[in-house]
C-alpha positions as CSV (number, residue, x, y, z in Angstrom):
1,X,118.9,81.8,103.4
2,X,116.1,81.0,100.9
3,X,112.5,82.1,101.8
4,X,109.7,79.6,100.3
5,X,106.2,80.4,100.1
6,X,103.9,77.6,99.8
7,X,100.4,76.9,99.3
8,X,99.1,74.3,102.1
9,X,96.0,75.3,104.2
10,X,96.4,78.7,103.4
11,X,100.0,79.5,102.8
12,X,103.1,78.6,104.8
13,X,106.7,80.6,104.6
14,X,109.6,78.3,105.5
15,X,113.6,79.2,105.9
16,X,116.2,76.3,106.5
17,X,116.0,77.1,109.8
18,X,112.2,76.4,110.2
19,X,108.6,77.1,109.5
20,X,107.8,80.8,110.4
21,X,104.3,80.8,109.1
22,X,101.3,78.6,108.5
23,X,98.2,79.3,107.8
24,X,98.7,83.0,106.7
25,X,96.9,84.4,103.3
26,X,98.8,85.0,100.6
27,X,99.7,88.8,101.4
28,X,101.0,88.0,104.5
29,X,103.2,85.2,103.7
30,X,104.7,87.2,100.9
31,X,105.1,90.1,103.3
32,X,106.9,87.9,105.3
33,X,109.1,86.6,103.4
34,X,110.1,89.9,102.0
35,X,110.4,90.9,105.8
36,X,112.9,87.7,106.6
37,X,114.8,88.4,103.2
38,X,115.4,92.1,103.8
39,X,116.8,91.0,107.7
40,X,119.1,88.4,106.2
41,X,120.9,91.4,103.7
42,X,121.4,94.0,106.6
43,X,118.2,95.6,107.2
44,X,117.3,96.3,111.1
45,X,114.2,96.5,111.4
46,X,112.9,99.7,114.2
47,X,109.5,99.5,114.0
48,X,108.9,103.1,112.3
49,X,107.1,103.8,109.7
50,X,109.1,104.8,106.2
51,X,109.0,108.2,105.9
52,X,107.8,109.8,103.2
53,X,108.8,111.9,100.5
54,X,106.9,114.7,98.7
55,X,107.8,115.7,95.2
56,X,107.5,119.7,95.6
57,X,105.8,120.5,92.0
58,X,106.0,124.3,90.8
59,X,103.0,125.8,90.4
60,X,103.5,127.5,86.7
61,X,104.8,125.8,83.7
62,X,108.5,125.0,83.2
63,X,110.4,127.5,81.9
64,X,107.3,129.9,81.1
65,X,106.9,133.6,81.7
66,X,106.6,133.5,85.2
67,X,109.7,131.6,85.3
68,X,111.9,134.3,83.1
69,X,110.3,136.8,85.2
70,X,111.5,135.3,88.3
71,X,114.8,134.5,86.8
72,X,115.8,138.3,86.3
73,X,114.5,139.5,90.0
C-alpha cells in the first residue's frame, strides 16, 4: 500500500484506503507514514520502547600490553 505525504495545511499522509492524517507537521506525517509502512511488511507494533544496545568498549588499547598480559594469565 503506498504512503503519500503531502503538503496542504500543514501536511496530510494518505493510503488507498483513506486519509490518516491532516494537518500534522512534517515530522509527524513522515513518522507516520514510516509507522503505516512498517505495519503493511509484518511489523506488530506493542507499544515498547526499542531496546537498546550498548557497545561494551575495552578500556586499554587493542592488542597492547595489558592485553598480552591478560592473554598469558
Amino acid at each position: 500500500m503506498p504512503v503519500k505525504v503531502k503538503k496542504t495545511d500543514g501536511y496530510q499522509v494518505s493510503t488507498p484506503g483513506g486519509v490518516k492524517a491532516k494537518g500534522t507537521t512534517f515530522q509527524k506525517a513522515q513518522a507516520q507514514a514510516a509507522l503505516l509502512r512498517g505495519v503493511e511488511h509484518g511489523w506488530k507494533p506493542t507499544g515498547k520502547k526499542k531496546a537498546r544496545v550498548y557497545k561494551k568498549k575495552h578500556h586499554s588499547a587493542a592488542m597492547g600490553s595489558f592485553h598480552d598480559k591478560r592473554a598469558k594469565l
